[in-house]
N, CA, C and O atoms as CSV, one atom per row, in Angstrom:
chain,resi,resn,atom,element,x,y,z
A,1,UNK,N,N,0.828,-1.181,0.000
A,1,UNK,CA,C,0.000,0.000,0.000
A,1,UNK,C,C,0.871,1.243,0.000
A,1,UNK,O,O,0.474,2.341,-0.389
A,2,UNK,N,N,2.039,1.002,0.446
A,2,UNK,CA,C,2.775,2.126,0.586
A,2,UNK,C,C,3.710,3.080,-0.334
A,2,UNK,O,O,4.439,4.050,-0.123
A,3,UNK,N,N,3.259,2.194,-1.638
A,3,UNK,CA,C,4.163,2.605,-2.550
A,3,UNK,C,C,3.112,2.596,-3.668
A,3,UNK,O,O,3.477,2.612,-4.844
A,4,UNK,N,N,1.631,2.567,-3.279
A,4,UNK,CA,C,1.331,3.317,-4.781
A,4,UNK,C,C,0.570,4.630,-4.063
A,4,UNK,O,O,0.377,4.879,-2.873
A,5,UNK,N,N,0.209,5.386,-5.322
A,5,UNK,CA,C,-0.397,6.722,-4.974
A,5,UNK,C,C,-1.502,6.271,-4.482
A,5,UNK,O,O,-1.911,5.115,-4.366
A,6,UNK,N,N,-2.349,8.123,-3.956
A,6,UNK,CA,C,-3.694,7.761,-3.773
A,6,UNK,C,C,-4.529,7.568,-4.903
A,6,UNK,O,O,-4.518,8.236,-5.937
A,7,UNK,N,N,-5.395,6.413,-4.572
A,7,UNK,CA,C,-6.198,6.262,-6.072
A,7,UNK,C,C,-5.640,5.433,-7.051
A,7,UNK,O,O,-6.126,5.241,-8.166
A,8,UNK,N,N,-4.394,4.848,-6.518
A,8,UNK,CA,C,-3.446,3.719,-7.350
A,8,UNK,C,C,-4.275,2.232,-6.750
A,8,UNK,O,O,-4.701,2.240,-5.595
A,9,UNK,N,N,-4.445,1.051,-7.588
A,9,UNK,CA,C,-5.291,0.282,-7.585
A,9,UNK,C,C,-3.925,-0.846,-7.809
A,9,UNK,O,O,-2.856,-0.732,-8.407
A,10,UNK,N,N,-4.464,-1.800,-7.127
A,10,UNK,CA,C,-3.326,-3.345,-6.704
A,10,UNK,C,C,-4.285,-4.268,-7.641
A,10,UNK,O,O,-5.510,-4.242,-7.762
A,11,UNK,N,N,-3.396,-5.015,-8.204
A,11,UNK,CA,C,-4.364,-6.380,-8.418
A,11,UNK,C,C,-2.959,-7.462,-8.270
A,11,UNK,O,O,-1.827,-7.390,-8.748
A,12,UNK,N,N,-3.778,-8.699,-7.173
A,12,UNK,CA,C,-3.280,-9.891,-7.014
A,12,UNK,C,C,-3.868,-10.931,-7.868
A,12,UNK,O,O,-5.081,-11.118,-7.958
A,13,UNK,N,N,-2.860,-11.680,-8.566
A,13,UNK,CA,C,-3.331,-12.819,-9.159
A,13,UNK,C,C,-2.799,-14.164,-8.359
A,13,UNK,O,O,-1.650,-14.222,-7.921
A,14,UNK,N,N,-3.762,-15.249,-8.214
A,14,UNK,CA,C,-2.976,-16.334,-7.302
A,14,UNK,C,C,-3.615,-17.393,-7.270
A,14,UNK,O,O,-4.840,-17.475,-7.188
A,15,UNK,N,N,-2.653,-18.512,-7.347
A,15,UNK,CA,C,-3.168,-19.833,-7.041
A,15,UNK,C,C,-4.042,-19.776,-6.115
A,15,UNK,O,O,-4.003,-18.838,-5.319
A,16,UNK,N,N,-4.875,-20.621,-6.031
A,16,UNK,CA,C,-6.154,-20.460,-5.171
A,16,UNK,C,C,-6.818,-22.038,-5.391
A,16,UNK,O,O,-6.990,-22.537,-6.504
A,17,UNK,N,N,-7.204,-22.817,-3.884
A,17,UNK,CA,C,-8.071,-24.072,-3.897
A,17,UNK,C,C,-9.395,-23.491,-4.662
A,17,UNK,O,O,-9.937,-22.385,-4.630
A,18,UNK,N,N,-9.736,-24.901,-5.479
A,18,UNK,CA,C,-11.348,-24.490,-6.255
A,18,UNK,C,C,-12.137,-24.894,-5.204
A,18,UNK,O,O,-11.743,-25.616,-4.288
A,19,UNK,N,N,-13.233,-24.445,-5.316
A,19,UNK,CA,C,-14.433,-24.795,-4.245
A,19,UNK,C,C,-15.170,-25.851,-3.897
A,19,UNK,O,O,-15.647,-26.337,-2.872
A,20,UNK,N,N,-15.099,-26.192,-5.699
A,20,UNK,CA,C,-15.852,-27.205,-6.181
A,20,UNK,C,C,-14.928,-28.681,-5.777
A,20,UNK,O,O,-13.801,-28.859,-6.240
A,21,UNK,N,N,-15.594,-29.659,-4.864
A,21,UNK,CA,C,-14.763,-31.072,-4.078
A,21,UNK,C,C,-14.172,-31.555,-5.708
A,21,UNK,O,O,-13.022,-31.177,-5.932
A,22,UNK,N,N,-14.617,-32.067,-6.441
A,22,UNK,CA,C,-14.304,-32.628,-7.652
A,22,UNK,C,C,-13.345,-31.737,-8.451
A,22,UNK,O,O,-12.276,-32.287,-8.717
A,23,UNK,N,N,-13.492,-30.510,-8.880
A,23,UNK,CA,C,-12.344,-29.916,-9.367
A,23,UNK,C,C,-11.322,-29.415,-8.670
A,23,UNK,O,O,-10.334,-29.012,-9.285
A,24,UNK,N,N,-11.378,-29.350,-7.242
A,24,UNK,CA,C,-10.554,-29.298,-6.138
A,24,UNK,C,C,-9.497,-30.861,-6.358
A,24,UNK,O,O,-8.268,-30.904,-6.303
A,25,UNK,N,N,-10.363,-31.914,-6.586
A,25,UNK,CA,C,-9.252,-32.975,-6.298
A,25,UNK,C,C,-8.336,-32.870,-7.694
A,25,UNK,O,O,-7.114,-32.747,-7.778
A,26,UNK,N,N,-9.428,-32.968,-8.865
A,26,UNK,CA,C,-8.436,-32.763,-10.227
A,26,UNK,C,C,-7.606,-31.611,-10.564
A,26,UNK,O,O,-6.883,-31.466,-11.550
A,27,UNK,N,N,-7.814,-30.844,-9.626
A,27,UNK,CA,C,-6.542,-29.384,-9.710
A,27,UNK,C,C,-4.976,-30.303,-9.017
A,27,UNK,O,O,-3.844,-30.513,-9.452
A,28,UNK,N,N,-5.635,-30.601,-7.894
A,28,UNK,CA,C,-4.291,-31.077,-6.869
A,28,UNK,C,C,-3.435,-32.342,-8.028
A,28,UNK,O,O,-2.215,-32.423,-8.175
A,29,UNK,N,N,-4.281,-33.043,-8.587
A,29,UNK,CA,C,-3.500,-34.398,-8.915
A,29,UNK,C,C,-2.384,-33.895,-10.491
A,29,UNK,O,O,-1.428,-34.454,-11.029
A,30,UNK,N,N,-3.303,-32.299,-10.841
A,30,UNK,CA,C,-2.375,-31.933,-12.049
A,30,UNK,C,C,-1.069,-31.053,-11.257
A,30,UNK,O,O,0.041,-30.848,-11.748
A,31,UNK,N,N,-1.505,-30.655,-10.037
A,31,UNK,CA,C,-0.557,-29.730,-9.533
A,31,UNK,C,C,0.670,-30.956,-8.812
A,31,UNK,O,O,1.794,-30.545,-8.522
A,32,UNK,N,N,0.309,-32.370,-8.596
A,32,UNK,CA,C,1.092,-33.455,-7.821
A,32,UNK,C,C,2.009,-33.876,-8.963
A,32,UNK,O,O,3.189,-34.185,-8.800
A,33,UNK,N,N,1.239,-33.862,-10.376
A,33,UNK,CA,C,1.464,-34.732,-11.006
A,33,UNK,C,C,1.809,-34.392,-12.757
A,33,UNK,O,O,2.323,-35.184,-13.546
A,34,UNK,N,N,1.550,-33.594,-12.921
A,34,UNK,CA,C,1.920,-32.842,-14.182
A,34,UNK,C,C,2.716,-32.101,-14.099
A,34,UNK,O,O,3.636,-32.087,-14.917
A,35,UNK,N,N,2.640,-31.227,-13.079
A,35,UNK,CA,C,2.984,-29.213,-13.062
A,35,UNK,C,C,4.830,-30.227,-12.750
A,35,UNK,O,O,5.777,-29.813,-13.419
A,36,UNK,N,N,5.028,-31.156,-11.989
A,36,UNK,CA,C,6.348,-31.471,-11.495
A,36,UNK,C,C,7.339,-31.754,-12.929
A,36,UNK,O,O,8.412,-31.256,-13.268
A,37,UNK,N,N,6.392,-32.852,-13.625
A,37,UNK,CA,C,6.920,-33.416,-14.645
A,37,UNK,C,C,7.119,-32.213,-16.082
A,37,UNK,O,O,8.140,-32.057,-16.751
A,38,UNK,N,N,6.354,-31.800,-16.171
A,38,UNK,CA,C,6.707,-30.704,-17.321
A,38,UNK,C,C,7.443,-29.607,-17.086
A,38,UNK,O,O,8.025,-28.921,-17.927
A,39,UNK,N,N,7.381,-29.368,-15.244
A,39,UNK,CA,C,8.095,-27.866,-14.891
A,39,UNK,C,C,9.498,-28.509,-14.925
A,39,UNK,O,O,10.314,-27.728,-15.414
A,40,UNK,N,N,9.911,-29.431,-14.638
A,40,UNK,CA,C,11.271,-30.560,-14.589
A,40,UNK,C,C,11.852,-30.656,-15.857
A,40,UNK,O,O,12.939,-30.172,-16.171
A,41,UNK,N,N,10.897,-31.462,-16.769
A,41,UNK,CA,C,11.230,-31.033,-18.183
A,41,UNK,C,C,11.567,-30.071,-18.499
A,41,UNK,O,O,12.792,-30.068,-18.374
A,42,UNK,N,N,11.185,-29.038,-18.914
A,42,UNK,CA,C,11.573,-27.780,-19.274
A,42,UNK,C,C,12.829,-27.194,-18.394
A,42,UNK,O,O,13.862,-26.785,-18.925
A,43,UNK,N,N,12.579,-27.210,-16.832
A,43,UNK,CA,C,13.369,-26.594,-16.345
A,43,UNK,C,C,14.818,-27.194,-16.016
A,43,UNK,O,O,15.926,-26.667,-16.114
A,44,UNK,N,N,14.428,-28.508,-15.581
A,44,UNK,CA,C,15.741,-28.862,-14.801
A,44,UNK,C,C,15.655,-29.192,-13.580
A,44,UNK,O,O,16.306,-30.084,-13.035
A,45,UNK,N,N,14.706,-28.367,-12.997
A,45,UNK,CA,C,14.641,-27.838,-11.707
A,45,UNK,C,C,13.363,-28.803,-10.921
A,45,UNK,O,O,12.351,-28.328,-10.405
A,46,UNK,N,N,13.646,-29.937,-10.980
A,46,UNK,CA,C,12.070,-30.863,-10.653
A,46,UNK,C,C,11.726,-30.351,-9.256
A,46,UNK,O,O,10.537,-30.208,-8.975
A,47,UNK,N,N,12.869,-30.002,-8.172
A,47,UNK,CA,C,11.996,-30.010,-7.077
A,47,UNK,C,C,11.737,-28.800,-6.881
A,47,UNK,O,O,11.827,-28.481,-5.695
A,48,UNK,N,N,11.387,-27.819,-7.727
A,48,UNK,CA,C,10.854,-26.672,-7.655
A,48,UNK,C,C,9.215,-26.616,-8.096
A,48,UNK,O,O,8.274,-25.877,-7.802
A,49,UNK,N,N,9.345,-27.479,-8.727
A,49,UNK,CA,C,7.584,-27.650,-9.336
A,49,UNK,C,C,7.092,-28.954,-8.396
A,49,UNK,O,O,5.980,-29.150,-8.885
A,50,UNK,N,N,7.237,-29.864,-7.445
A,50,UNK,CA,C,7.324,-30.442,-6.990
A,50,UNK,C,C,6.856,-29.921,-5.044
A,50,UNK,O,O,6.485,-30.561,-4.060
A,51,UNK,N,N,7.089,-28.775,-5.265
A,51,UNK,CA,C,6.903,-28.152,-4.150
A,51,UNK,C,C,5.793,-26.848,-4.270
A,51,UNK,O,O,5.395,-25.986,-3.486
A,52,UNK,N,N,5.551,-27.166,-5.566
A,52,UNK,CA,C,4.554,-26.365,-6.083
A,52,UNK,C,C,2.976,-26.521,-5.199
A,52,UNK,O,O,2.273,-25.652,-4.683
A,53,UNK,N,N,2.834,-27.766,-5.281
A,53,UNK,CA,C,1.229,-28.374,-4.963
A,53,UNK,C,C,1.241,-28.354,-3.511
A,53,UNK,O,O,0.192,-28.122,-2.911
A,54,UNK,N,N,2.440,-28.599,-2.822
A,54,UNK,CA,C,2.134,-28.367,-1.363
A,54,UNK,C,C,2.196,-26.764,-0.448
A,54,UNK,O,O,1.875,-26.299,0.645
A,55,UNK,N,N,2.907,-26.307,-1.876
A,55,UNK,CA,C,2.962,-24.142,-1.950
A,55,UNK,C,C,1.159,-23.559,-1.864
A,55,UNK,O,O,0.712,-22.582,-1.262
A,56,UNK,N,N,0.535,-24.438,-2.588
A,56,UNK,CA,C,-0.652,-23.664,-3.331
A,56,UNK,C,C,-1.576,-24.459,-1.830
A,56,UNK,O,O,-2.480,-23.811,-1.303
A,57,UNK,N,N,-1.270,-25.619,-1.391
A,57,UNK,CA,C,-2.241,-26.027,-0.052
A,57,UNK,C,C,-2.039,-24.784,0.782
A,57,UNK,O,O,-3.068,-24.227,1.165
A,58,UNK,N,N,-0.807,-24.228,1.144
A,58,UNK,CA,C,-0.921,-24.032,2.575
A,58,UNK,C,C,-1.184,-22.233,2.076
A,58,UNK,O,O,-0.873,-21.405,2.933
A,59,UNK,N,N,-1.688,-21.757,0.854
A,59,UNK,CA,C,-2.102,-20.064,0.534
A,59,UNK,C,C,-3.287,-20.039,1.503
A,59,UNK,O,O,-4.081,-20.970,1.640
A,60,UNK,N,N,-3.314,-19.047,2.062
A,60,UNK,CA,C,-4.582,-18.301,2.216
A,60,UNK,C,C,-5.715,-18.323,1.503
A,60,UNK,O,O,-5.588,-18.188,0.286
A,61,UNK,N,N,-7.269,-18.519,2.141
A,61,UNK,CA,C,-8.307,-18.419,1.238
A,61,UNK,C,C,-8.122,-16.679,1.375
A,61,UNK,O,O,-7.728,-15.858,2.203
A,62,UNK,N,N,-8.889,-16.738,-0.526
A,62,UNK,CA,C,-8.927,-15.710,-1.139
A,62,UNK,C,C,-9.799,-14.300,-0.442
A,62,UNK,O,O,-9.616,-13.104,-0.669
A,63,UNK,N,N,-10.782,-14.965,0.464
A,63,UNK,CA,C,-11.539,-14.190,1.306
A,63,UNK,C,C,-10.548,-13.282,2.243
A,63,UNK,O,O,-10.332,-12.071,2.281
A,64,UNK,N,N,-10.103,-14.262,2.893
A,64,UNK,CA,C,-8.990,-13.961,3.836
A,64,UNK,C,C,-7.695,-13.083,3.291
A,64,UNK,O,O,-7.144,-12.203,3.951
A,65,UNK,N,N,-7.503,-13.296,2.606
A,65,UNK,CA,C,-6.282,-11.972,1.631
A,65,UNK,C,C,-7.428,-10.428,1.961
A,65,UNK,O,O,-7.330,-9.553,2.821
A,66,UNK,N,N,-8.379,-10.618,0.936
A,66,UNK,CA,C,-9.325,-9.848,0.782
A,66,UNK,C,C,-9.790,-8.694,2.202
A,66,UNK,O,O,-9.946,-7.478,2.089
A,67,UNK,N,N,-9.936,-9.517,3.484
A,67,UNK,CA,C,-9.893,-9.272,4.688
A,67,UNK,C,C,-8.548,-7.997,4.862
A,67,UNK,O,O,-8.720,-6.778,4.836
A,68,UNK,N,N,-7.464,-8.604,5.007
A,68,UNK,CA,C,-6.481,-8.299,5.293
A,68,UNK,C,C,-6.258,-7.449,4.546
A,68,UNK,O,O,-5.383,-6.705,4.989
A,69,UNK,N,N,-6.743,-7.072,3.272
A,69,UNK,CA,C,-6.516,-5.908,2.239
A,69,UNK,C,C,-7.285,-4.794,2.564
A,69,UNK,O,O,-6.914,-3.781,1.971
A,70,UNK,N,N,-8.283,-4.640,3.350
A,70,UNK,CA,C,-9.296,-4.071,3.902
A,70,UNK,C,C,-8.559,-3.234,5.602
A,70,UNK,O,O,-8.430,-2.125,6.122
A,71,UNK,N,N,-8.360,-4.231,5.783
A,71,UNK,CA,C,-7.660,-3.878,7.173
A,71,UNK,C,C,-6.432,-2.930,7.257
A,71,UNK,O,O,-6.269,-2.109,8.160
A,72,UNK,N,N,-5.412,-3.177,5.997
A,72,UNK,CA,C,-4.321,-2.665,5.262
A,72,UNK,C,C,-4.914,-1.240,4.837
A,72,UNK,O,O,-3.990,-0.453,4.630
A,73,UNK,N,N,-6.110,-0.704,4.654
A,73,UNK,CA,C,-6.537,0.856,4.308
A,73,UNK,C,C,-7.219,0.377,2.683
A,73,UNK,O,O,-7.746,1.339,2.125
A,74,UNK,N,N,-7.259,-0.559,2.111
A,74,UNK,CA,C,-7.298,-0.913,0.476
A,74,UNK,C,C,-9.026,-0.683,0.809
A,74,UNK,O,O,-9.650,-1.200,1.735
A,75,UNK,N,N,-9.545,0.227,-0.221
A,75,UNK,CA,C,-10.916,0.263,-0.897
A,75,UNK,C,C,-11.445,-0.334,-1.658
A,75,UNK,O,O,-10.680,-0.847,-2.475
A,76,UNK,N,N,-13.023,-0.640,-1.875
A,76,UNK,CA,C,-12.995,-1.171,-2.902
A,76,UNK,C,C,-12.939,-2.244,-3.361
A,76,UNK,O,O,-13.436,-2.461,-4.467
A,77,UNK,N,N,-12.258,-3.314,-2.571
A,77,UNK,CA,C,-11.789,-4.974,-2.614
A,77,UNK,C,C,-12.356,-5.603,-3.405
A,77,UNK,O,O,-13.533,-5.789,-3.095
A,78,UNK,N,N,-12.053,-6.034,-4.319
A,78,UNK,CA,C,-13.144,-7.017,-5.022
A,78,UNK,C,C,-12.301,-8.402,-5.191
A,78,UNK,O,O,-11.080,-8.481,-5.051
A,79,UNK,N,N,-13.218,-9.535,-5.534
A,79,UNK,CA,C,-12.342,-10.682,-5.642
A,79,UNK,C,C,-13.425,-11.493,-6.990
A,79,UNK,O,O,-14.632,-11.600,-7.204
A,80,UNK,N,N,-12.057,-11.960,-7.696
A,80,UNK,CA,C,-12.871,-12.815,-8.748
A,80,UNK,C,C,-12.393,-14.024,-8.850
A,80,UNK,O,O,-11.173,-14.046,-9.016
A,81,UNK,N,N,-13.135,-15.475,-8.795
A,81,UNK,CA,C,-12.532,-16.367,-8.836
A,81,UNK,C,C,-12.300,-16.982,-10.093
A,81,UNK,O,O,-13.293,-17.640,-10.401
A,82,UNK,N,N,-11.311,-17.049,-11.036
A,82,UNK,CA,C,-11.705,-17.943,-12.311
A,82,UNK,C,C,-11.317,-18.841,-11.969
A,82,UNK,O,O,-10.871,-19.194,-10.877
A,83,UNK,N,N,-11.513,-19.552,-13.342
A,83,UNK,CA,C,-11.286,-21.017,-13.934
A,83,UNK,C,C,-11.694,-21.739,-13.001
A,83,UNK,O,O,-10.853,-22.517,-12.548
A,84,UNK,N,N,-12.772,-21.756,-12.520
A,84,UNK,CA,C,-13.210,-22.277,-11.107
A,84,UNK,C,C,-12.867,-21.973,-10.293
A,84,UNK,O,O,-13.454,-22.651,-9.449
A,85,UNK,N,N,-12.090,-21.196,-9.717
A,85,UNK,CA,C,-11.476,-21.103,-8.332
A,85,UNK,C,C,-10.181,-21.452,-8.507
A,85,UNK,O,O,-9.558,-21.512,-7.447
A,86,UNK,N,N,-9.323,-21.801,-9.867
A,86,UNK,CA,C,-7.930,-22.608,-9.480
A,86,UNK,C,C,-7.514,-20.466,-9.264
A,86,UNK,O,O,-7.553,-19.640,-8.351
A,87,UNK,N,N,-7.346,-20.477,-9.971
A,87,UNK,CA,C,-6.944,-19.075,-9.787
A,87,UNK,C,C,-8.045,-17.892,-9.204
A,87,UNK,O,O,-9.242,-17.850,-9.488
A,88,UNK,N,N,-7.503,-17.198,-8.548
A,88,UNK,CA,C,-8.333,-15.596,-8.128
A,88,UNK,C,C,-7.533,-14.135,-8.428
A,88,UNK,O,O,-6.442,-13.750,-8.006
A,89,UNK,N,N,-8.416,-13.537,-9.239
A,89,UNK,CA,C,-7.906,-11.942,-8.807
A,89,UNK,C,C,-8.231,-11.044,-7.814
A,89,UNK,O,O,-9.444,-10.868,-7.694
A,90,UNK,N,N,-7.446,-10.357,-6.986
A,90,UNK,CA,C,-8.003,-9.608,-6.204
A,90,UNK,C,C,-7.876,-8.313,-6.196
A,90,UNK,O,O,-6.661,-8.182,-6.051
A,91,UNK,N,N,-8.324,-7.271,-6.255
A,91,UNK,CA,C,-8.055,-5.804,-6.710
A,91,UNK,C,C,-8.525,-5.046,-5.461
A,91,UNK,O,O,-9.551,-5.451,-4.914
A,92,UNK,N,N,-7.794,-3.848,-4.890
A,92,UNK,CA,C,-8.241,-2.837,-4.306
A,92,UNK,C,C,-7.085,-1.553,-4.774
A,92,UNK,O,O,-5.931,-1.415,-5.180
A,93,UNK,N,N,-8.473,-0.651,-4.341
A,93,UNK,CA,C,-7.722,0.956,-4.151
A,93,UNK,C,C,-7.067,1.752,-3.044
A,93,UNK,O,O,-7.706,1.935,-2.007
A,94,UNK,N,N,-6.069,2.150,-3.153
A,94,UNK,CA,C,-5.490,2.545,-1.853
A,94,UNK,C,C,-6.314,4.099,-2.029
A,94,UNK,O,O,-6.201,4.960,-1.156
């Protein structure tokens, strides 16, 4: 908050659990089980994508950011969940 103007607007983009039990489990098994093997491939770096799926368990619900953005002085808060919930944006105005 402290470094944009007044009237300067934040947006967070972020991994985020889906809501939905069923696309909740098929997010995790691509995040256990794909995201390792292709981020490895490409990168090199397997246990970086590998640590990915247990990164995205322990985030904050998106509400709860949202909270804390509020509390922080941020106006305005809005939250959008796509692609089901794997991802959220969150926007406020300082």
């Amino acid at each position: 908050r402290r470094v944009l103007t007044p009237g300067g607007r934040i947006l967070i983009l972020e991994l985020t659990r889906p809501k939905y039990r069923w696309l909740a489990w098929m997010h995790l098994q691509f995040l256990r089980r794909v995201v390792p093997w292709m981020g490895g491939l490409i990168s090199g770096d397997w246990e970086a994508y590998r640590w990915l799926s247990t990164s995205v368990a322990g985030f904050m619900e998106a509400a709860t950011v949202a909270d804390l953005m509020r509390q922080s002085g941020f106006n305005n808060v809005q939250v959008w969940p796509l692609s089901g919930g794997i991802c959220t944006l969150m926007t406020g105005v300082r």
